[in-house]
Backbone as a ProteinNet text record, in pm:
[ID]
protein_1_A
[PRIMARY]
XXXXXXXXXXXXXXXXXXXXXXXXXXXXXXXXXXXXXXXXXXXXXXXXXXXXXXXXXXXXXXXXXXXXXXXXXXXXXXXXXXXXXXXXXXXXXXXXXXXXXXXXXXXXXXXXXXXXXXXXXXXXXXXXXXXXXXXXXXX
[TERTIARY]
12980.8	12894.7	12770.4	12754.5	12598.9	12521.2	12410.7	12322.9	12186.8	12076.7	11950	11895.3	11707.9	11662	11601.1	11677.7	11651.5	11501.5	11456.1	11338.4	11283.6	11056.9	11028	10953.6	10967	10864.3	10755.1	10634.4	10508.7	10469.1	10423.1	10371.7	10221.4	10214.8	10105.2	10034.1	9912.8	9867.2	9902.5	9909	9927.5	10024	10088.5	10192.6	10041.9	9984.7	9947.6	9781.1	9747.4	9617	9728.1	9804.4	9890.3	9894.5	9964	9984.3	9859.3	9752.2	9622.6	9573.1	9604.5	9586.7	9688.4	9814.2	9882.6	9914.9	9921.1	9979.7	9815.5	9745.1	9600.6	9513.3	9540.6	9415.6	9505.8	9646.5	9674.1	9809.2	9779.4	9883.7	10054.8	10083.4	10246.1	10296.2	10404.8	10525.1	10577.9	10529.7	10608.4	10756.8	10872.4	10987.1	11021.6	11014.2	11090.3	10970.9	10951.9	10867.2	11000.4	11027.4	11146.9	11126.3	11079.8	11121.4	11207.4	11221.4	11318.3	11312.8	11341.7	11358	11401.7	11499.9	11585.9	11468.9	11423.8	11310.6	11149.1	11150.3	10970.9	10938.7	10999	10893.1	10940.9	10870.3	10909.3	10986.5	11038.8	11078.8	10989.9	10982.5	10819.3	10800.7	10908.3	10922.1	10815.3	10774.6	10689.1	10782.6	10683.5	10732.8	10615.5	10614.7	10494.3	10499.3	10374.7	10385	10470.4	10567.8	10640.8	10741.6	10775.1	10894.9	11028	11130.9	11259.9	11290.9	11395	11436.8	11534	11573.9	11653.9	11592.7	11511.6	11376.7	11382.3	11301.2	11280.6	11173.1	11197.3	11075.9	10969.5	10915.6	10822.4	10804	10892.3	10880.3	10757.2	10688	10552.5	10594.5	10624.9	10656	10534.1	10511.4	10428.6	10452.4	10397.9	10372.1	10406.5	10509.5	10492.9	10506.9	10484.8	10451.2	10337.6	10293.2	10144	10194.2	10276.1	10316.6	10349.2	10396.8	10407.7	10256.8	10187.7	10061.3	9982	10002.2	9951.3	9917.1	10042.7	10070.6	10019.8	9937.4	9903	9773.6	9809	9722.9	9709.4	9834.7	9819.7	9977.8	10053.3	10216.4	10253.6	10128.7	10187.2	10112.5	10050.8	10013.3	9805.1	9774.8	9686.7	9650.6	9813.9	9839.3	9869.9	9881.2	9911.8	10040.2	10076.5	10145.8	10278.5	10211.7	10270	10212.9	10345.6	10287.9	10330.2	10250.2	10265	10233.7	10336.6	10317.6	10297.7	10244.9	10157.2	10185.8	10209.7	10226.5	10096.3	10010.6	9851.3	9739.4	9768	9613.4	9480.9	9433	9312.4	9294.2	9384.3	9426.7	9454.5	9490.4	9501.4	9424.3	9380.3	9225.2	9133.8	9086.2	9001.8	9038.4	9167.6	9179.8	9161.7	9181.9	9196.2	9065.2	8998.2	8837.1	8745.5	8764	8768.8	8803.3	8866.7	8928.4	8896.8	8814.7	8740.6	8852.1	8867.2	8978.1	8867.1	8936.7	8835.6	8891.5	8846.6	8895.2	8831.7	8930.9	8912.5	8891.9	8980.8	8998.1	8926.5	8836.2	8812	8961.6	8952.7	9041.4	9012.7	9153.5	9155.7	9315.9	9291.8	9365.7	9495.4	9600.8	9659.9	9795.8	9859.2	9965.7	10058.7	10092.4	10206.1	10112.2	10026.3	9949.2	9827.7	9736.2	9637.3	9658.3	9563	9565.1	9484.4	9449.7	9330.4	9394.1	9347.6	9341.5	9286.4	9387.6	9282.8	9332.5	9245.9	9327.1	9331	9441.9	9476.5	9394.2	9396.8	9338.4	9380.5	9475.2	9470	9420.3	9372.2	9368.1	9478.6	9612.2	9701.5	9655.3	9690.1	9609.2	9716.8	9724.2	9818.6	9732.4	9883.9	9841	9831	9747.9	9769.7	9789.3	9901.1	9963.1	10006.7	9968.6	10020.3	10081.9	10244.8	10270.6	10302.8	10274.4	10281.7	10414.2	10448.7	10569.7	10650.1	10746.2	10872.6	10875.2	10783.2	10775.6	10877.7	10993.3	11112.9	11076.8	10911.3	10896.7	10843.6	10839.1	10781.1	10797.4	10791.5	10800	10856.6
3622.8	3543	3623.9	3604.7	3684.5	3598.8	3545.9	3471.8	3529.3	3494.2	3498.3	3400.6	3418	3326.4	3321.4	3284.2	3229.5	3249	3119.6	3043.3	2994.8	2998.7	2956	2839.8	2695.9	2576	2613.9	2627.2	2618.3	2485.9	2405.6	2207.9	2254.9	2202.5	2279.3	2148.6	2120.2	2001.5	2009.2	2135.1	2148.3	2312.4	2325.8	2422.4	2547.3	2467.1	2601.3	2631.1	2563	2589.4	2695.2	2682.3	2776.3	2908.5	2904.5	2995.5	3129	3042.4	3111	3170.4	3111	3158.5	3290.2	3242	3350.5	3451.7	3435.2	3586.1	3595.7	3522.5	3593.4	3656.4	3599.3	3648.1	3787.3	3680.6	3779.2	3922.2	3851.8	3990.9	3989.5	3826.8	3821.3	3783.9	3814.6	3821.7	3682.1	3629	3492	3585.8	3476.9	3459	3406.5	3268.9	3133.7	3073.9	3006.8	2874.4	2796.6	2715.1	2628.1	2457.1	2429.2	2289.9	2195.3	2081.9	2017.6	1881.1	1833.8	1725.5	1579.7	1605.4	1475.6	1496.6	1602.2	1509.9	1519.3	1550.3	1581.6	1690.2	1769.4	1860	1988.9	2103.8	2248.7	2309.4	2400.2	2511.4	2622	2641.4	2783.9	2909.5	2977.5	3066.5	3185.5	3247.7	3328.4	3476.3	3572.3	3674.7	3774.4	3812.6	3935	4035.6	4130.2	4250.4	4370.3	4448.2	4522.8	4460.1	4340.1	4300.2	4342.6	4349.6	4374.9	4243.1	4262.4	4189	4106.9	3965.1	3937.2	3907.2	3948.4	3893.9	3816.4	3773.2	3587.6	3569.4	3442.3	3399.8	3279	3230.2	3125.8	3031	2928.9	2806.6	2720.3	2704.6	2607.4	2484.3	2387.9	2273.4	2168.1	2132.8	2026.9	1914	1856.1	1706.4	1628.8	1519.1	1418.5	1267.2	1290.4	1167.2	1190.6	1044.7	1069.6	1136.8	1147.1	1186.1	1319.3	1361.9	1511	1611.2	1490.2	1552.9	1566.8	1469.5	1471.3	1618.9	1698.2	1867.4	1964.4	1970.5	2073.1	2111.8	2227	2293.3	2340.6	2262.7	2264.1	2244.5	2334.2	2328.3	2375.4	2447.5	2523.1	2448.9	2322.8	2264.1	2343.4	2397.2	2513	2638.8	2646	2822.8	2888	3045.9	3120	3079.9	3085.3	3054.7	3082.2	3197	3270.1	3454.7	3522.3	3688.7	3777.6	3863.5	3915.2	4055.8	4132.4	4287.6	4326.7	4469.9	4559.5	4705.4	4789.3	4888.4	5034.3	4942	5002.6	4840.3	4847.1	4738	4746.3	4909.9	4942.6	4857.9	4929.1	4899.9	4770.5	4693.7	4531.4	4452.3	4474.4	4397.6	4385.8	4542.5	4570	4442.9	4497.9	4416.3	4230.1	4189.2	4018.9	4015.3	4100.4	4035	4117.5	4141.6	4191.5	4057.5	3993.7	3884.1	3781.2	3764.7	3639.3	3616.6	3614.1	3582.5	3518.6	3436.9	3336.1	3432.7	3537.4	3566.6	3456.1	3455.7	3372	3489	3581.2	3667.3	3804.1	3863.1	4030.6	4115.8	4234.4	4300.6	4327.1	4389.4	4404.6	4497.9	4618.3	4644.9	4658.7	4651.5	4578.1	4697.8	4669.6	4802.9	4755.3	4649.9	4617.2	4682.5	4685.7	4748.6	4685.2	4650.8	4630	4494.5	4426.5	4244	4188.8	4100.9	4016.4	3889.9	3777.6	3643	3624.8	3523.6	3502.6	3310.1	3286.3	3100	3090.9	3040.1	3045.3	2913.3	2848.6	2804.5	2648.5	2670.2	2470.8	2472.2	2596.7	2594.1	2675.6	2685.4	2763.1	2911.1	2932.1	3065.8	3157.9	3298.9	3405.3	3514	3594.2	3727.1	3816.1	3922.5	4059.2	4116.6	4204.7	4299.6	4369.5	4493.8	4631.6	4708.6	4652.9	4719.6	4866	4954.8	5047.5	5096.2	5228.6	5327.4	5270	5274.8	5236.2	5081.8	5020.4	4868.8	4778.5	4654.4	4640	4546.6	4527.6	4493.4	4561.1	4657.6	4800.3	4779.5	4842.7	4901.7	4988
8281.3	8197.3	8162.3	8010	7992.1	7942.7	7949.5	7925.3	7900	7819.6	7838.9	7762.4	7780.8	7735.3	7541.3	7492.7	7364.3	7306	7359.1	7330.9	7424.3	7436.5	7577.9	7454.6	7480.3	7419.7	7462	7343.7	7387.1	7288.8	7344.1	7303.1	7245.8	7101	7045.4	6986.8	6900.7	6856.3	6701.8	6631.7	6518.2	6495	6417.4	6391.5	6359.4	6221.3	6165.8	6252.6	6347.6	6380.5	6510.5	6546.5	6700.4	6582.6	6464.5	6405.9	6381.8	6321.8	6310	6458.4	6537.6	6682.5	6721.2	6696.2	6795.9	6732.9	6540	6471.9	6439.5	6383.7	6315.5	6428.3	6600.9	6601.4	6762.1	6771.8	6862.6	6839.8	6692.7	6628.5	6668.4	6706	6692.9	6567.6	6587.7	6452.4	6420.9	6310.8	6286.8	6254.3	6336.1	6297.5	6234.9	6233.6	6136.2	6139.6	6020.6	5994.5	5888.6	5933.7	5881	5872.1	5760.7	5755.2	5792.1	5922	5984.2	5895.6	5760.2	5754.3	5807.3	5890.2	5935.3	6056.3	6101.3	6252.9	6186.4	6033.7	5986.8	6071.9	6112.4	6163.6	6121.7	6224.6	6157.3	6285.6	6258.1	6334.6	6339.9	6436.9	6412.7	6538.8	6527.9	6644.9	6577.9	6699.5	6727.1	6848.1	6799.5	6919.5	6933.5	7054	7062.7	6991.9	6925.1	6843.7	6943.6	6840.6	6865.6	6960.2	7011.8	7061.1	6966	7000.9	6945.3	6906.6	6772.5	6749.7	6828.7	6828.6	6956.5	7057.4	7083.8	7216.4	7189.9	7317.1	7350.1	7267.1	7179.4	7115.6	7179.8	7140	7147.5	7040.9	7040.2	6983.7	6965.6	6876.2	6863.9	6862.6	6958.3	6947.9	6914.9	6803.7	6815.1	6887.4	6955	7062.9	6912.2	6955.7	6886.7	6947.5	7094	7156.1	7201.6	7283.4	7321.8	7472	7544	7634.2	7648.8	7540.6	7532.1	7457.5	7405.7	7383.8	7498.7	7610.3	7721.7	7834.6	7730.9	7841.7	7719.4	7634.9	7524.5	7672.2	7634	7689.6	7870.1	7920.1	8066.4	8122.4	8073.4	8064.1	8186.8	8281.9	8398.4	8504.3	8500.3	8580.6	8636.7	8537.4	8568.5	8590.8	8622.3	8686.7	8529.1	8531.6	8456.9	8390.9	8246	8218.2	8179.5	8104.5	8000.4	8075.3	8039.1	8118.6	7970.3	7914.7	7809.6	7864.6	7853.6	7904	7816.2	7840.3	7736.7	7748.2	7641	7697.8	7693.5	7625	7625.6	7658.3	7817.5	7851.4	7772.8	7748.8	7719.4	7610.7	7520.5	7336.6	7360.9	7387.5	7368.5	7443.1	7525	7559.1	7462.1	7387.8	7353.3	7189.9	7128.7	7022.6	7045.1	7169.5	7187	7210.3	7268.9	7286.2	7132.5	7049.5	6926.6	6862.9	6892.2	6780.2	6835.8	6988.9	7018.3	7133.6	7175.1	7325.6	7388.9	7462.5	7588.7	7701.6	7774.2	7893.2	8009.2	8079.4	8224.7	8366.9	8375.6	8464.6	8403.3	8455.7	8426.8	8424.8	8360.6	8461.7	8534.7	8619.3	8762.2	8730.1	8883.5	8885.4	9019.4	9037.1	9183.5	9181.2	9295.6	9302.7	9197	9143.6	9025.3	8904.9	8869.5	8751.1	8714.4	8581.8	8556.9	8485.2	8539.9	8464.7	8380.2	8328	8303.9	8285.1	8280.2	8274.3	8150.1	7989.8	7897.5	7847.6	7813.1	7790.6	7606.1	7587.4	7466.4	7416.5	7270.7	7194.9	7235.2	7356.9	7378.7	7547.6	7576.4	7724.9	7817	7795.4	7858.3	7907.3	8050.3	8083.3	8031.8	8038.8	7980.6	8107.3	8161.1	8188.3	8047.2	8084.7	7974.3	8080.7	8087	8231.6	8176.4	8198.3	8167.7	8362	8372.6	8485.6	8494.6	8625.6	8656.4	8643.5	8607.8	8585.2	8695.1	8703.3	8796	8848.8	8808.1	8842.1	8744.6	8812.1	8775.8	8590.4	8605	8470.4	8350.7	8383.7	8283.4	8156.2	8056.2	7942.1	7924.6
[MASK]
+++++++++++++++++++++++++++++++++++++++++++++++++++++++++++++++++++++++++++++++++++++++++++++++++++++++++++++++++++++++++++++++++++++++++++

């Protein structure tokens, strides 16, 4: 059996305010923006800059209950959410706090490689991790 992961739901309040957030300010690749008539809504995958095609994307799910609006912004219960590797920390710090990033965490650096903590535009925390050469999540 071969399997992987598709698509990760990220529960957003609005399609195009996530959009202005995650390609304008953090430089990912819209995939699809697709009109869903029979449910009114959109399809709106996202992927990190320079990901391959075929990578896992990130779905902008807009909340359309009050219950699922209830988790915008806090999908991991508080903890980190989302881990976005890097294969220049320097160069992409420098560009997200350039474009206004809320960092939460300084960097820091640990034997898996170099971190920071930043919270996206509904609150969700994100690593920026650039891991060390031979570490099983590299680049």
């Amino acid at each position: 059996m071969q399997t992987h992961l598709a698509h990760i739901a990220l529960i957003v309040r609005d399609y195009d305010e996530a959009l202005a957030f995650y390609v304008g300010k953090l430089g990912f690749t819209l995939v699809e923006d697709s009109y869903q008539p029979e449910q009114d809504k959109r399809w709106v995958t996202i992927r990190p800059p320079g990901a391959p095609a075929g990578a896992t994307t990130i779905l902008l799910a807009r909340a359309s209950t009050e219950h699922q609006a209830n988790y915008i912004g806090d999908q991991a219960g508080g903890r980190v959410f989302l881990f976005l590797a890097t294969d220049d920390f320097d160069r992409d710090h420098a560009a997200f706090t350039a474009a206004g990033v809320e960092w939460v965490r300084p960097p820091a650096t640990y034997d898996y490689g170099r971190v920071a903590v930043f919270r996206d535009l509904y609150g969700n925390l994100w690593d920026l991790v650039q891991f060390v050469e031979g570490h099983p999540n590299a680049a």
